[in-house]
Structure formats: C-alpha cells, structure tokens
C-alpha positions in Angstrom: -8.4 6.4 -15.9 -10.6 9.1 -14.6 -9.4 12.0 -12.2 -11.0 13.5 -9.0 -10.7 17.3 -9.7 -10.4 18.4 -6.7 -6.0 18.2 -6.1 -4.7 21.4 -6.4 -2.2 21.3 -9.4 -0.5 24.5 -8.9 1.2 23.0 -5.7 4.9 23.5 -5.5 5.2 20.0 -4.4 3.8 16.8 -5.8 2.8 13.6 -3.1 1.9 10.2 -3.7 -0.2 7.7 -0.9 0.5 4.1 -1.2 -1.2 2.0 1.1 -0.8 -1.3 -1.4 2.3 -2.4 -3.1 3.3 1.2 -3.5 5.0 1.0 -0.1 7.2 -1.7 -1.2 7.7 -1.0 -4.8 7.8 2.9 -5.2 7.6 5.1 -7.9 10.3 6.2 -9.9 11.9 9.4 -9.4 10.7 10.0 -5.5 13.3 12.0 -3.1 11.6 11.0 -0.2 9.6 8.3 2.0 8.1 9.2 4.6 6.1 6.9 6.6 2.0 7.9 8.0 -1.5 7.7 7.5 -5.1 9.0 6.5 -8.4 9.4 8.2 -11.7 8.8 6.8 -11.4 5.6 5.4 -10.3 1.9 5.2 -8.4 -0.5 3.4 -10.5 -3.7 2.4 -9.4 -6.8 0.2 -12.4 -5.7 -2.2 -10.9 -4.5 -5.4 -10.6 -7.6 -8.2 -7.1 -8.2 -10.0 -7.5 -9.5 -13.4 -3.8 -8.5 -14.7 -1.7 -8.6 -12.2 -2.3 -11.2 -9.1 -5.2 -12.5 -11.4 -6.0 -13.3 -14.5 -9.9 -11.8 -16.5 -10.8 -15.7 -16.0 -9.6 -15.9 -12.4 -9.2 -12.6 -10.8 -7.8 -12.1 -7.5 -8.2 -9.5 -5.2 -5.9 -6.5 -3.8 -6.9 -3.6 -1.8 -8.5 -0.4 -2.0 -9.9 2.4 0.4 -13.2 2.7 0.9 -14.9 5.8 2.3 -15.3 5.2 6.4 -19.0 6.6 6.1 -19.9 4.6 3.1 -18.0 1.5 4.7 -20.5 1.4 8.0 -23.3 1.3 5.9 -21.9 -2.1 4.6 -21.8 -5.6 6.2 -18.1 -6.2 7.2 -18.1 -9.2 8.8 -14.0 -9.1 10.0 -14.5 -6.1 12.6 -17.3 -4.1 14.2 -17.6 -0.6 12.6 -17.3 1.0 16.1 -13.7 -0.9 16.5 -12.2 -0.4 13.1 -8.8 1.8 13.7 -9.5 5.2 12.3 -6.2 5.1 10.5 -5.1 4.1 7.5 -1.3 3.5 7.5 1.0 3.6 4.8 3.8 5.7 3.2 4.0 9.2 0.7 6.6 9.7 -1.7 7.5 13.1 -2.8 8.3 12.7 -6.7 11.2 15.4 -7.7 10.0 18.2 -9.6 11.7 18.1 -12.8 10.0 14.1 -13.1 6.5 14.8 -12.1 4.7 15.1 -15.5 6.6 11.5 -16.2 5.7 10.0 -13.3 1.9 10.9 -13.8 2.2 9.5 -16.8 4.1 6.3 -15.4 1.2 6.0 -13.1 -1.8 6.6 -15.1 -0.8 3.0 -17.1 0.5 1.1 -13.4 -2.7 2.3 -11.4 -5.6 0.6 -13.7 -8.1 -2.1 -14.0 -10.4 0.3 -12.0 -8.5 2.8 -9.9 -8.8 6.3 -10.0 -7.2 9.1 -8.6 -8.3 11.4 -5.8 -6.5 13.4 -3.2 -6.3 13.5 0.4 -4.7 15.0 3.7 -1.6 12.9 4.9 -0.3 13.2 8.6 3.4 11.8 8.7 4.4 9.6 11.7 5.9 10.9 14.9 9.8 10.4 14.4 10.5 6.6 15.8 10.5 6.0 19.7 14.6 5.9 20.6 15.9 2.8 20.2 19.9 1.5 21.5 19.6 -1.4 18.6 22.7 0.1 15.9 19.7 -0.9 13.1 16.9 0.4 14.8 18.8 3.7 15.6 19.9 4.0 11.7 16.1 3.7 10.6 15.4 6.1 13.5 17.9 8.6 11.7 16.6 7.9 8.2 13.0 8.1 8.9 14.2 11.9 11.1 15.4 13.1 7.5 13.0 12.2 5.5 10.7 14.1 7.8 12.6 17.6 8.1 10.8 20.1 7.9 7.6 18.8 6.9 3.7 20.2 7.8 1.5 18.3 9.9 -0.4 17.6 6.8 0.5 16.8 3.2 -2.0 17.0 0.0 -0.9 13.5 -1.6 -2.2 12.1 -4.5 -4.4 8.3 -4.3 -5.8 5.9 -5.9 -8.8 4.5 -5.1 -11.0 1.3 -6.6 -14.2 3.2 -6.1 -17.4 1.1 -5.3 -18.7 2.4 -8.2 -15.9 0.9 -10.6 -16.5 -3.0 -12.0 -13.8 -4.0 -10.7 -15.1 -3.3 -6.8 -16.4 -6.6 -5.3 -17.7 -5.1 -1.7 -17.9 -7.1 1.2 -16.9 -10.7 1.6 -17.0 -13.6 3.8 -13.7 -13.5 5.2 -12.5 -17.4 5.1 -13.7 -17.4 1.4 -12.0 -14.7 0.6 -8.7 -15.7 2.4 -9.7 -19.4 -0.1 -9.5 -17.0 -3.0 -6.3 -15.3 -2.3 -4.2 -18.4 -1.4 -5.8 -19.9 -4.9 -4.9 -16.9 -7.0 -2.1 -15.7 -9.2 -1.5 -13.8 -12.2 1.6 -12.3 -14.0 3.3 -10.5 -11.1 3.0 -13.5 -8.7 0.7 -15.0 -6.3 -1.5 -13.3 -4.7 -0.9 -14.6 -1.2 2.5 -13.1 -1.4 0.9 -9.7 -2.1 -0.9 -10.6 0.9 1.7 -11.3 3.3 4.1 -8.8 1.7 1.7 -6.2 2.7 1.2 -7.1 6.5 5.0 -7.4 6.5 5.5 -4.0 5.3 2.9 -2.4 7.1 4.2 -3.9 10.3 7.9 -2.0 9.9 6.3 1.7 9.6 5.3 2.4 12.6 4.9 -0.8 15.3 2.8 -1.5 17.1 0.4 0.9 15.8 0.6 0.7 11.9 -0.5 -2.7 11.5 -4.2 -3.7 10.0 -6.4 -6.0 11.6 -8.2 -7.0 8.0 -4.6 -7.8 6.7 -3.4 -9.4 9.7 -6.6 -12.1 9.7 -6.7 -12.3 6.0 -3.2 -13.7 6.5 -3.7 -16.2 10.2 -6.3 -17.6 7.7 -3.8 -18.1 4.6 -1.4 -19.7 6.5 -3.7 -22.0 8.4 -4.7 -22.8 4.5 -1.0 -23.6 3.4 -0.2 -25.4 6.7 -3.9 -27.5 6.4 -2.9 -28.0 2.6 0.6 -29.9 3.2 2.2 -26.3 1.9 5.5 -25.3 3.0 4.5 -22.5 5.0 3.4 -19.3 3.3 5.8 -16.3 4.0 6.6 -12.9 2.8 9.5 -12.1 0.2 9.6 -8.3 0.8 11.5 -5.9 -1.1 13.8 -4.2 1.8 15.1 0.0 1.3 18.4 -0.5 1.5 20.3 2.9 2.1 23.2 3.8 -0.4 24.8 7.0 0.0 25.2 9.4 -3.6 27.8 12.3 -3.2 27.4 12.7 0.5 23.5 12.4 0.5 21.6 9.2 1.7 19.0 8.2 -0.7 16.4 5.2 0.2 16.5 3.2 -3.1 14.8 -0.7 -3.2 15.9 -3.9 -4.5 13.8 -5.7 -6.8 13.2 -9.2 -7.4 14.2 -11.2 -10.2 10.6 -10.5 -11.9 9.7 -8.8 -15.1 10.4 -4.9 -14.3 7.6 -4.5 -16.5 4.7 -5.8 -14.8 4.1 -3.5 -12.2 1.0 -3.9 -10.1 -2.0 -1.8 -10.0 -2.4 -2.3 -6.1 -1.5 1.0 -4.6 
C-alpha cells in the first residue's frame, strides 16, 4: 500500500470516495452518506481481482479510475472519448472522528492487490427532485440531512488501481471482457454479481444521471451471456440502507449477506 502525499492530514474532517463496492458495503464507523461525483476521470473494468472476485490462477476484473487525460490517449473501444460523461458518480462517507486512525488502518488491508490512495475534490448531488411517492419522499428527506450544511466541494480520500500497478490490465475488447466476468469468481462471490450490483447501485443515487454507460453495457452483454447460456437470468442481490432510528437520530446502517464478514472486497 503506497500513499499519494498530497491529502491534507490536518483536515478537521476525514472523507472517503467509493465508486466500487464501497457504495454498497461501507466502511465502518461513517456518520454520513452522501451521494455525488468527481471530475477528471473514469471508471473502467480494468483493474484484475485475484482475491476477491478472482482467484491469482483466474483473476477477475473490478473497477478502478483512470485519469480522463491519460484515458483518451488509450483505445476504449465501448465509447468515444468526446462522449464519455465527465462524471464519475458515487458516494463519500464521512468516518467519525474519534474512529479515523482505525478506519485507515481497516482500509489499508481491504483496499489492496494494487490500489493506492490518492485524494480528490467531491461535489455532492443536488438534493432529490420532489417526489409524492411516501418512499421516494423518505430518501428525499434522508439524502437532505445527510447533506446539511455541506461545501460545494469535499477533499475525500480514493483509491485508485493506477496503470502503473500489476494489477492494471488497460483496455479491453468489451464482449471478452463481459466473457471474463460472467466466467469469474473468487471468495467473496461471483463476479457478475459485483457487476450488476454495481449498476444497481449506481442507478439509485441520482437517476437518470448517475448511471455509467461502461457498466450498463458490460452488464446488456452478461445477461445476453446467462440468457444464451441456458442461465437463469443474472440479477443483482444489492445490499439496501435501511434507516433505523438511535435515540432520536436517523442513522443509515446496511444489511449484509449471509457471507464471510471477513472477506471484504478491494473494489472501491
């Protein structure tokens, strides 16, 4: 694990980006989610996953964010590099003060197998367009708390799967790619449900905007795989927030699955 210098540690408050499994499987310790983006770069399916939705004989593949200037210089053969979005959605998590150092630490062992951590400006969403749905008006009240009082911009904390690091596999042909992800798995599942997890996630920030085109046609082409394979459909098993309320205060906490708390994945 290597650091990026360049985060400034005598902050008073301490941010973390996910724009992987991070949005659906948070840190420990965080007191708020808010839902946003980045600028300057995008998320590809080009980081290999040998120990969690892989194996080191078989790795699969999760994502990491590449630099947007870096990036046109590269054959991308899913978009043009004049139509990519110039946002990269996902959510920060502000980790409670008195837990930081722990959660560093917690971190530093989840976010391997080639990550590395850098810092960048996050802009949360806009507050959610009014909605008269009872469900759609609570999440429009949640997502207004968890954004009190917040600057345009926030210095979070990222990791990235630099295209320096061995575990960076650059650009791919996308059908092959979508082969290799519907083939894969490891010990925290497979990695088509990382797949589709993701675009379900990233979906329910922000719609219509926060979705990804690269994750969107990674997953058309899975599930024209599972259906062309005699598979019962592949579909997402998200893990939901659920809202539980803790002396009078509304906390977002997450149900797990029934795996291993243990293996976390390394995907932010």
């Amino acid at each position: 694990m290597t650091h990026d210098v360049n985060g400034d540690s005598a902050a008073d408050e301490f941010w973390l980006f996910g724009y992987g499994s991070l949005i659906w499987k948070p840190p420990p310790h965080f007191d708020r989610r808010v839902p946003g983006y980045v600028t300057g770069y995008v998320r590809r399916f080009w980081q290999a996953s040998e120990d969690h939705r892989g194996t080191p004989e078989a790795p699969g593949r999760v994502v990491t964010l590449i630099e947007r200037d870096f990036w046109a210089t590269l054959a991308d053969d899913v978009q043009h590099h004049d139509s990519a979005p110039d946002r990269v959605w996902g959510v920060a998590y502000r980790i409670r003060a008195d837990k930081v150092a722990e959660v560093k630490d917690y971190l530093d062992i989840r976010e391997i197998n080639g990550y590395t951590i850098h810092y960048t400006d996050f802009q949360p969403a806009p507050p959610a367009a009014t909605t008269h749905d009872g469900q759609g008006r609570q999440q429009q009240q949640q997502q207004q708390q968890q954004q009190q009082n917040l600057p345009p911009t926030v210095k979070t904390l990222v990791y990235i799967g630099t295209p320096t690091n061995p575990q960076f596999t650059g650009a791919q042909d996308p059908q092959a790619l979508a082969e290799h992800i519907y083939h894969s798995s490891g010990p925290s599942g497979t990695n088509r449900e990382y797949l589709l997890n993701l675009e379900t996630a990233l979906d329910a920030l922000a719609p219509p905007d926060s979705g990804d085109a690269h994750i969107t046609d990674l997953c058309d082409r899975v599930r024209r795989i599972d259906r062309g394979s005699g598979g019962g459909g592949a579909s997402a098993a998200v893990v939901s927030p659920v809202q539980e309320e803790n002396h009078g205060v509304g906390k977002n906490h997450f149900r797990r699955r029934s795996s291993v708390v243990e293996q976390e994945e390394t995907e932010k």
